[in-house]
C-alpha positions in Angstrom: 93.9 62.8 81.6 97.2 64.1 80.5 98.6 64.2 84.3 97.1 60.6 84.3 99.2 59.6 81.2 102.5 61.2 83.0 101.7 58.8 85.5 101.3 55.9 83.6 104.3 56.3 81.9 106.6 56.2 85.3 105.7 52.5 84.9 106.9 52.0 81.1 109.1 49.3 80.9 108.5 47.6 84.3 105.2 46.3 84.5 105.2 43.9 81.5 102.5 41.8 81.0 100.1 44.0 83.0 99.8 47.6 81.1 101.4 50.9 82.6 98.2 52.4 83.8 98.1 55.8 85.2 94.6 57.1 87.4 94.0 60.1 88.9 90.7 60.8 91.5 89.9 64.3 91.8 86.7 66.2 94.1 86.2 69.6 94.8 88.6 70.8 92.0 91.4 69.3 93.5 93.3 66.4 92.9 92.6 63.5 96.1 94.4 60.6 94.9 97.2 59.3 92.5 98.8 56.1 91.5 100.4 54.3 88.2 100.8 50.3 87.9 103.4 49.3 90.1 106.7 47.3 89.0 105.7 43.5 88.3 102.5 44.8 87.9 100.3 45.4 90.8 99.1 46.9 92.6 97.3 48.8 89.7 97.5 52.2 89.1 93.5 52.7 90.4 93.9 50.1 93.3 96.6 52.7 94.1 94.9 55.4 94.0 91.9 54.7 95.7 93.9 53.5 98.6 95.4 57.6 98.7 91.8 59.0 98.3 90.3 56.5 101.3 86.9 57.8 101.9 86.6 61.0 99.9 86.9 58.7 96.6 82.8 58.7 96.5 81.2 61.1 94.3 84.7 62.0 92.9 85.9 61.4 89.3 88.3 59.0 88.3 90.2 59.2 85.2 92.1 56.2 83.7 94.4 55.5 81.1 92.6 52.3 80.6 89.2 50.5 80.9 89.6 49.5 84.5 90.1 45.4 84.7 87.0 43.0 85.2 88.7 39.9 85.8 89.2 37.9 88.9 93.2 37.6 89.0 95.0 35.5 92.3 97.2 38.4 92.3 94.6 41.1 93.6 91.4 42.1 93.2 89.4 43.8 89.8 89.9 47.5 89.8 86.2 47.9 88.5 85.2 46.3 91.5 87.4 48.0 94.0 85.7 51.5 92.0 82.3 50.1 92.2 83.1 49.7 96.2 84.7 53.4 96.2 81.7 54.7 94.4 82.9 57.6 92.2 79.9 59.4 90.4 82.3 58.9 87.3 84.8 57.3 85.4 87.0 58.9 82.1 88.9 56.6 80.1 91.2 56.9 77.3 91.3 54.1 76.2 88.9 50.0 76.4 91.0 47.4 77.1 91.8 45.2 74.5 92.2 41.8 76.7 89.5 39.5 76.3 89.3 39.1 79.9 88.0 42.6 80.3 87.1 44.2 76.7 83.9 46.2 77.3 83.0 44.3 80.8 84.3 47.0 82.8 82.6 50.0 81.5 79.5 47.7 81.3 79.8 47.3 84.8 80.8 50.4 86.0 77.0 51.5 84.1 75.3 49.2 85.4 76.4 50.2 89.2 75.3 53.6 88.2 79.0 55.2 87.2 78.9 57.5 84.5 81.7 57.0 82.1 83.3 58.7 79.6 85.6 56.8 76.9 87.9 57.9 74.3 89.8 61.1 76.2 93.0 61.7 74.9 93.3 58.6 73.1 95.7 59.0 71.0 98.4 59.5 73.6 97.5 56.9 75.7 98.0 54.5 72.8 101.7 56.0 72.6 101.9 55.8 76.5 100.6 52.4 76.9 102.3 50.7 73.1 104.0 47.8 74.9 100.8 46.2 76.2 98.7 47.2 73.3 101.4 45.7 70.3 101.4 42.8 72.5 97.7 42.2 72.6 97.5 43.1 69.2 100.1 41.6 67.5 101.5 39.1 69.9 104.8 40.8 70.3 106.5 43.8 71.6 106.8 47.4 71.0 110.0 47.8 68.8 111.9 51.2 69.3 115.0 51.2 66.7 118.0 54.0 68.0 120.3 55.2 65.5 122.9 57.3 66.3 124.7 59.2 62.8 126.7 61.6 61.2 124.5 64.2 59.1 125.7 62.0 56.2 124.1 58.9 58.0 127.5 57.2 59.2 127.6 55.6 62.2 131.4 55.0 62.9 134.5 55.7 60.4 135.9 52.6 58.2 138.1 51.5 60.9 134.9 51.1 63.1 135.6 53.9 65.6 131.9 55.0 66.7 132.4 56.5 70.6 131.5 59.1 69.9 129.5 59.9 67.3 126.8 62.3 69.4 127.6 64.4 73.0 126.9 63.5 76.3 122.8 65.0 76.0 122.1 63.0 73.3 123.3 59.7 75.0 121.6 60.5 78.4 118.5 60.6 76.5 119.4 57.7 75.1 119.8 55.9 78.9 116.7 57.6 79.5 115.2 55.5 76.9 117.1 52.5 77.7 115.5 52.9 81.0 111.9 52.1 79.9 112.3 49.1 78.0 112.1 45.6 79.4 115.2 44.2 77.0 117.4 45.6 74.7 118.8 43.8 71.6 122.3 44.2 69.4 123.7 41.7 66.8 126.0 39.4 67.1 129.0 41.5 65.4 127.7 44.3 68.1 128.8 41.5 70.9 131.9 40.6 69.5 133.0 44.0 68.7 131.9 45.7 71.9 131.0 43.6 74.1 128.4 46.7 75.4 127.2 46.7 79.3 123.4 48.3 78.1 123.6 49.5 81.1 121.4 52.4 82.4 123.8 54.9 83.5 122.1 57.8 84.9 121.8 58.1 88.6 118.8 57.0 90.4 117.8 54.5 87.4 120.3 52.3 87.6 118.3 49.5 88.7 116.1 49.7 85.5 118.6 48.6 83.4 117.0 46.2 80.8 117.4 42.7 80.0 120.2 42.0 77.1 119.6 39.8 73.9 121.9 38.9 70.9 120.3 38.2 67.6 122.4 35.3 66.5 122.2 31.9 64.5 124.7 30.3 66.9 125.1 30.0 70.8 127.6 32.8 72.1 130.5 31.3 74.1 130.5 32.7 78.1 127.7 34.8 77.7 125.1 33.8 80.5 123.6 36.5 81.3 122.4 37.1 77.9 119.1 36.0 75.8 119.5 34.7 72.5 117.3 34.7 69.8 117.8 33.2 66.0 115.1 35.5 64.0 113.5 39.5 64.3 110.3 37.2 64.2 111.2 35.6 67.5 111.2 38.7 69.6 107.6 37.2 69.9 108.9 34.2 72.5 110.6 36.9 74.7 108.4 36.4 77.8 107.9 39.8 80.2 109.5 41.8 77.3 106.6 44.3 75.8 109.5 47.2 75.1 112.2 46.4 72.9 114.8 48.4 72.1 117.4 47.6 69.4 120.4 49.8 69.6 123.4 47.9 66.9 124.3 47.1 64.0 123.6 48.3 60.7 122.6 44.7 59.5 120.6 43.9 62.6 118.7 47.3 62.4 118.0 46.9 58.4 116.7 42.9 60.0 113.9 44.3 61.3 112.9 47.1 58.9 113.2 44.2 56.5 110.6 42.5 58.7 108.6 45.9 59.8 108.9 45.2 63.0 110.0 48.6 63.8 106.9 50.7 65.4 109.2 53.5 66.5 112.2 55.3 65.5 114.6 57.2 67.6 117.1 59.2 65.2 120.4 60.8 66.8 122.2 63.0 64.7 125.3 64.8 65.8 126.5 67.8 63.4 129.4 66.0 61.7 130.3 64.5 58.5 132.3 61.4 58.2 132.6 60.2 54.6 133.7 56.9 53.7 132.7 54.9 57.5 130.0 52.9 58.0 126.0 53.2 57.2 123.9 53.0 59.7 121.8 50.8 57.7 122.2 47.7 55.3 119.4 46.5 52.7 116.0 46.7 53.9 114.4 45.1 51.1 113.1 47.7 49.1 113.0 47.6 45.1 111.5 51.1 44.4 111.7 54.4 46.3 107.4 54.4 46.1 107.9 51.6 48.9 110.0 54.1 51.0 107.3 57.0 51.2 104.5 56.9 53.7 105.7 54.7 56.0 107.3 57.3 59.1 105.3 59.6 60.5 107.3 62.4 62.9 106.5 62.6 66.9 109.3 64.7 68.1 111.7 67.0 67.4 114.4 68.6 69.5 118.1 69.6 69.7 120.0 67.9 72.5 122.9 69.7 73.3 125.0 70.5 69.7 123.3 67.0 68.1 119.3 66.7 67.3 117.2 63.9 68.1 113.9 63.1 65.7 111.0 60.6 66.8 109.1 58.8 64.1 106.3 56.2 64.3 105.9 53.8 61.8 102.3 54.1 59.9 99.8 51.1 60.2 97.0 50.4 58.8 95.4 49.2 62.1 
């Protein structure tokens, strides 16, 4: 399941509104067949690789990020169907599939056709790998990752607004890296005017994945056509094909959306400097005590990147 959710997440960032599924067939102790949703979607990541297995797919085991899809779409056929065909003696899933469409039905199916299946394998992780899709379903929106790039005294550019660069040249390829599996990223207006930033993916061989680019602003930019505009944090909602979001500047557009919590995940970059009197990588987020501060980040990740140090931290829900 974990060389499953590797595959899945290839497909993180371009497969929006399908899910980035990841399947692996295996027989014999070896592995007979691989695929991951495709960009745009299909095929699926079992369609895929059932197609690589051919024949040798019956009596095998399949294991699948996600409950395999029971609906009848115009754009290809279900996957439980296509592994009911293939017959496997069984399926492992992480993870059911929220969408109604689906939801239980393929499992039940897959049972009924004499499939044994497993659910609830690694699930954890496939809810990390798969985030876009399931915010979406489940909270009509995307998957917000916030990047913040500071000084150890949480600066990120002096007074006069001089900011490139706070970190090296790891920390920022991990942060093209990043850039590379969203759909869209997103800066604030004084970001635009300031910078005028590309948002570019520049790492070779992934230039082509470089996301969509949206302003948060109250007013219409002048000559800006090939960016998205939004008035509100709340209307990330009406971004269409956008389940990744990634919001990369300013201070008051970051502290926006804490305001809001619509931040699910946090990338920290901190480079080993101090810079005093600059400015904050954050404005008010709207708390009025410090109790309201605890609790709420939870740490993925931690590693050094060249002389900086990037931290990972996923905001705690309820449900």
């Amino acid at each position: 399941m974990a060389a499953a959710l590797a595959l899945a997440a290839r497909g993180q960032g371009r497969t929006a509104p399908n899910p980035n599924v990841g399947c692996i067939l295996t027989a014999g102790g070896r592995i007979i067949g691989r695929g991951w949703t495709q960009p745009g979607g299909r095929p699926h990541a079992e369609a895929m690789a059932l197609a690589e297995a051919g024949a040798a797919a019956a009596g095998a085991t399949a294991y699948v990020t996600l409950e395999p899809c029971a609906h009848v779409s115009p754009r290809g056929p279900a996957c439980t169907d296509l592994l009911i065909a293939a017959r496997p003696a069984r399926v492992v899933a992480a993870l059911g599939d929220p969408d109604p469409r689906t939801a239980g039905q393929g499992f039940a199916r897959l049972r009924a056709a004499g499939i044994a299946v497993t659910e609830g394998v690694l699930a954890a992780e496939a809810r990390r790998t798969m985030a876009g899709f399931l915010t979406r379903q489940a909270l009509g929106r995307p998957h917000v990752t916030l990047k913040l790039a500071t000084s150890l005294d949480g600066r990120i550019a002096l007074a006069s607004g001089e900011s490139r660069w706070i970190t090296g040249p790891e920390a920022r390829a991990h942060a093209h890296l990043e850039r590379s599996r969203h759909e869209a990223i997103l800066i604030g207006r004084g970001t635009w005017q300031t910078d005028t930033p590309g948002l570019n993916v520049r790492l070779a061989g992934l230039e082509e994945r470089s996301p969509r680019r949206i302003v948060l602003t109250s007013s219409p930019l002048p000559n800006a056509t090939e960016w998205t505009t939004i008035r509100s944090p709340q209307a990330i909602a009406t971004l269409a094909g956008v389940d990744h979001l990634l919001i990369e500047g300013g201070a008051q557009t970051a502290a926006a959306f804490l305001a809001a919590d619509l931040v699910d995940r946090l990338l920290l970059y901190r480079a080993p400097i101090l810079i005093g009197h600059g400015k904050a990588a954050l404005g008010d987020i709207g708390l009025t005590s410090l109790a309201q501060a605890h609790g709420r980040w939870h740490r993925l990740d931690s590693r050094p990147l060249g002389s900086d140090h990037l931290d990972v931290y996923e905001r705690r829900r309820s449900s």
